[in-house]
C-alpha positions as CSV (number, residue, x, y, z in Angstrom):
1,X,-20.3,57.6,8.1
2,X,-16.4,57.4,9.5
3,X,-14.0,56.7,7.2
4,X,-12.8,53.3,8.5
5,X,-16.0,52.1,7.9
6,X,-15.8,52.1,4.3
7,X,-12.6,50.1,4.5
8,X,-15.1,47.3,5.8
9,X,-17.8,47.4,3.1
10,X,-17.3,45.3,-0.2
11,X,-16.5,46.8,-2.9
12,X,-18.6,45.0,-5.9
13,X,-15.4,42.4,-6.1
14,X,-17.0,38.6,-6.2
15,X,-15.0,36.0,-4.9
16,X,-13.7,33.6,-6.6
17,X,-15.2,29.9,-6.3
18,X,-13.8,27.5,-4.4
19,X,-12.9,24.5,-6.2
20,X,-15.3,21.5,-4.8
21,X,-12.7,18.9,-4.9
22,X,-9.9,20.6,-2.7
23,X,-12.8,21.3,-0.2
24,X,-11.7,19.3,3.3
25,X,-15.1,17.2,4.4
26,X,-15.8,15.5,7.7
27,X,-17.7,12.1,7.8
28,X,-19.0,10.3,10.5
29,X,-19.5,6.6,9.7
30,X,-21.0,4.0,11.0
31,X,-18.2,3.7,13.5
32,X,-15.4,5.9,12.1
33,X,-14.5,9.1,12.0
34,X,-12.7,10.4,8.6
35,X,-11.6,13.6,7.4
36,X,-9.9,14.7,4.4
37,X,-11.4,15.7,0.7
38,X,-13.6,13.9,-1.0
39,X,-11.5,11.8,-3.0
40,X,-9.7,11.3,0.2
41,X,-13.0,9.9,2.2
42,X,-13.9,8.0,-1.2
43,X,-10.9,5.9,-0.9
44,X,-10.6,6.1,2.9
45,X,-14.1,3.9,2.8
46,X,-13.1,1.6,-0.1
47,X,-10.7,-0.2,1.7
48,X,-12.9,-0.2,5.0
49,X,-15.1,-2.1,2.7
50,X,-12.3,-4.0,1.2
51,X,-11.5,-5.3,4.4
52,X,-14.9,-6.0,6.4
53,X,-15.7,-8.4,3.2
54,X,-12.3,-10.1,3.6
55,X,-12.7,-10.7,7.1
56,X,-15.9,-11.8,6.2
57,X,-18.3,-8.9,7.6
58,X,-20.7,-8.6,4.6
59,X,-22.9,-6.1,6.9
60,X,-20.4,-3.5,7.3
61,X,-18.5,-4.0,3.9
62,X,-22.1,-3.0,2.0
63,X,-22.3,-0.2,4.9
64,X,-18.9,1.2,3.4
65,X,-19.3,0.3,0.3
66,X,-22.5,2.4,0.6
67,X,-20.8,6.1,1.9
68,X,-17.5,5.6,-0.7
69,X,-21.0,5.0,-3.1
70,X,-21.5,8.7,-1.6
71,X,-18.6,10.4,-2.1
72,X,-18.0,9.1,-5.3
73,X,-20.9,11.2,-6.0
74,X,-20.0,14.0,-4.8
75,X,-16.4,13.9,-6.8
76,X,-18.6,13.3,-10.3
77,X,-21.1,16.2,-9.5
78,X,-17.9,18.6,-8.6
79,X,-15.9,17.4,-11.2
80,X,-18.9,18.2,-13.7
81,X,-19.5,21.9,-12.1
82,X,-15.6,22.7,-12.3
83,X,-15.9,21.6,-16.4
84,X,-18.8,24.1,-17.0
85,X,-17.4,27.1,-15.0
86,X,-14.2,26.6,-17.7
């Protein structure tokens, strides 16, 4: 083997994780596209759904309502992985 091969291989060293919550997402809604984090998204859909239900859209405010629903899941099930790797 040449030598600057080895400089490629891995030397046992893990990575560290990620943490879920910083991660940057893309969603495409019904007829929106948003990207951000989670958290980001989350809120991004609440006031979609905030305000198709005041201008009187019920259809797309329970559409909204249903992807923040989503990522509101997602930002429980990371925030409940990051406690147990502490």
């Amino acid at each position: 083997m040449r030598q600057g091969q080895n400089q490629k291989r891995s030397r046992g060293r893990g990575r560290k994780p990620q943490n879920p919550l910083s991660r940057s997402m893309e969603s495409n809604g019904p007829d929106v596209k948003i990207r951000g984090t989670a958290s980001h998204i989350f809120e991004k859909y609440q006031a979609l759904a905030r305000d198709a239900q005041t201008s009187g859209d019920r259809i797309a405010s329970e559409s909204y309502y249903q992807y923040a629903e989503h990522y509101h899941r997602l930002i429980v099930a990371a925030q409940a992985q990051q406690e147990q790797t502490r």
